[in-house]
Structures are given as structure tokens and as C-alpha cells.
N, C-alpha and C positions, 0 to 999 in steps of 0.2 A: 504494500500500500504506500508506504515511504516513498519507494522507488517511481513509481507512476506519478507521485504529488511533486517529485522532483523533478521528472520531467517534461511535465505541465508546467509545471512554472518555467523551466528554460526553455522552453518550447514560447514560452510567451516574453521573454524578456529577450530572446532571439528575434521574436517579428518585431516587439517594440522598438530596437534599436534600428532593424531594418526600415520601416516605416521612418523613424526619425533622420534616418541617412537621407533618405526619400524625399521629402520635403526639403533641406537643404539643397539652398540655389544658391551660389556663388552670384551676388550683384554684379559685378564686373566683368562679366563674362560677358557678352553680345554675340549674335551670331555672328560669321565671318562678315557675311553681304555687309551686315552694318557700318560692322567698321572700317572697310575698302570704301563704303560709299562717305564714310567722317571721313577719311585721309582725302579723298576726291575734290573736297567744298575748294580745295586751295586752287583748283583748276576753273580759268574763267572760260567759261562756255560760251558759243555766241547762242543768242535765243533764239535767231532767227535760221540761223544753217547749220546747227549741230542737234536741234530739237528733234526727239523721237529717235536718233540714230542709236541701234543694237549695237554693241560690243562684246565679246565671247572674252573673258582674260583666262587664259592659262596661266598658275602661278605653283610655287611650291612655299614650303613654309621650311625655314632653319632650324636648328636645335635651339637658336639664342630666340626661333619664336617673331622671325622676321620676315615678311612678304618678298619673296623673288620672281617678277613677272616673266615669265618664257616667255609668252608670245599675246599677241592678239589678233583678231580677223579685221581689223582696222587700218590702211597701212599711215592713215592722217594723226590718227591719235598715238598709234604705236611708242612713240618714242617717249611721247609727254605723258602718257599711264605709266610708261614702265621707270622714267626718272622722277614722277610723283608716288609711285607707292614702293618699288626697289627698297628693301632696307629699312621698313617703318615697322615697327616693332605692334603686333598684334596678341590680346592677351585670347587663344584657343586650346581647343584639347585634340586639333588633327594630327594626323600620323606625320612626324618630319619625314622631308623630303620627297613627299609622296607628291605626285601631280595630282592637282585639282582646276575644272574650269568651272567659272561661273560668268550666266550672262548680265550685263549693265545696260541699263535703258537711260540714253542722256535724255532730261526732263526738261 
């Protein structure tokens, strides 16, 4: 009877902590998008001849947690994404060095 009391209780102090892992959310965590679109603002856009244009960025992420752009489908913007966001330190949990693309809608 002991034994079964005992392991109902860890049984439940086991999901409690798991639950309470669970609900913790790191605030300063952002998705990636986000914070490529915060390093972006520093880039003047024209309103009138960049509006609506898609951009695909291929980027990798460093150990030190830093955006590296490989490439984009852009060849106008190409050089001015990858020396605005090259090297700006993002706080995520992606795999280093792994390739990731994501697409950008200039607004």
C-alpha cells in the first residue's frame, strides 16, 4: 500500500513539474521572421517601386547565434539584405549552421 501511495505521489509531482516547465516562455525569445524583419527597419525602402516585392532569404545561423545570408532571389536587394543583416546577433533555438529560407514581403 506504501508503495503504490508512493508512487502516486511521484507520479504527480512528475507531471506537476512537467506542466510547470510547460508554461514557461522565455520573453525574449521572438520568432526568427520577427527579428530579421526588426534588423530590416534600418533599410529605406522606396514606397512606390519596392512595395509588394517577395524576397526568399537563405540564411544560416553561427554558434555565436549570428545571421549569415547565403543568398536571395533578389538580385536588386541582394547585396543590401545580406550587408544589413550579415553578422547581427539573433536570440533563437535553430540548429547552427543549418540552412534555412524564409520569405519577406516588402510592405
Amino acid at each position: 500500500m506504501t508503495n503504490i501511495k508512493n508512487t502516486v505521489l511521484m507520479l504527480l509531482v512528475l507531471l506537476g513539474s512537467i506542466a510547470a516547465k510547460a508554461d514557461t516562455v522565455d520573453p525574449y525569445k521572438r520568432p526568427i521572421q520577427v527579428q530579421i524583419r526588426e534588423h530590416l527597419k534600418e533599410i529605406s525602402f522606396d514606397e512606390n517601386t519596392d512595395k509588394g516585392i517577395k524576397v526568399m532569404i537563405t540564411f544560416t545561423v553561427t554558434s555565436k547565434n549570428e545571421i549569415v545570408v547565403i543568398s536571395t532571389n533578389n538580385k536588386k536587394w541582394d547585396s543590401t539584405l545580406k550587408s544589413t543583416l550579415n553578422y547581427k546577433v539573433v536570440n533563437t533555438d535553430l540548429d547552427k549552421y543549418q540552412v534555412y529560407s524564409i520569405p519577406l514581403t516588402i510592405n
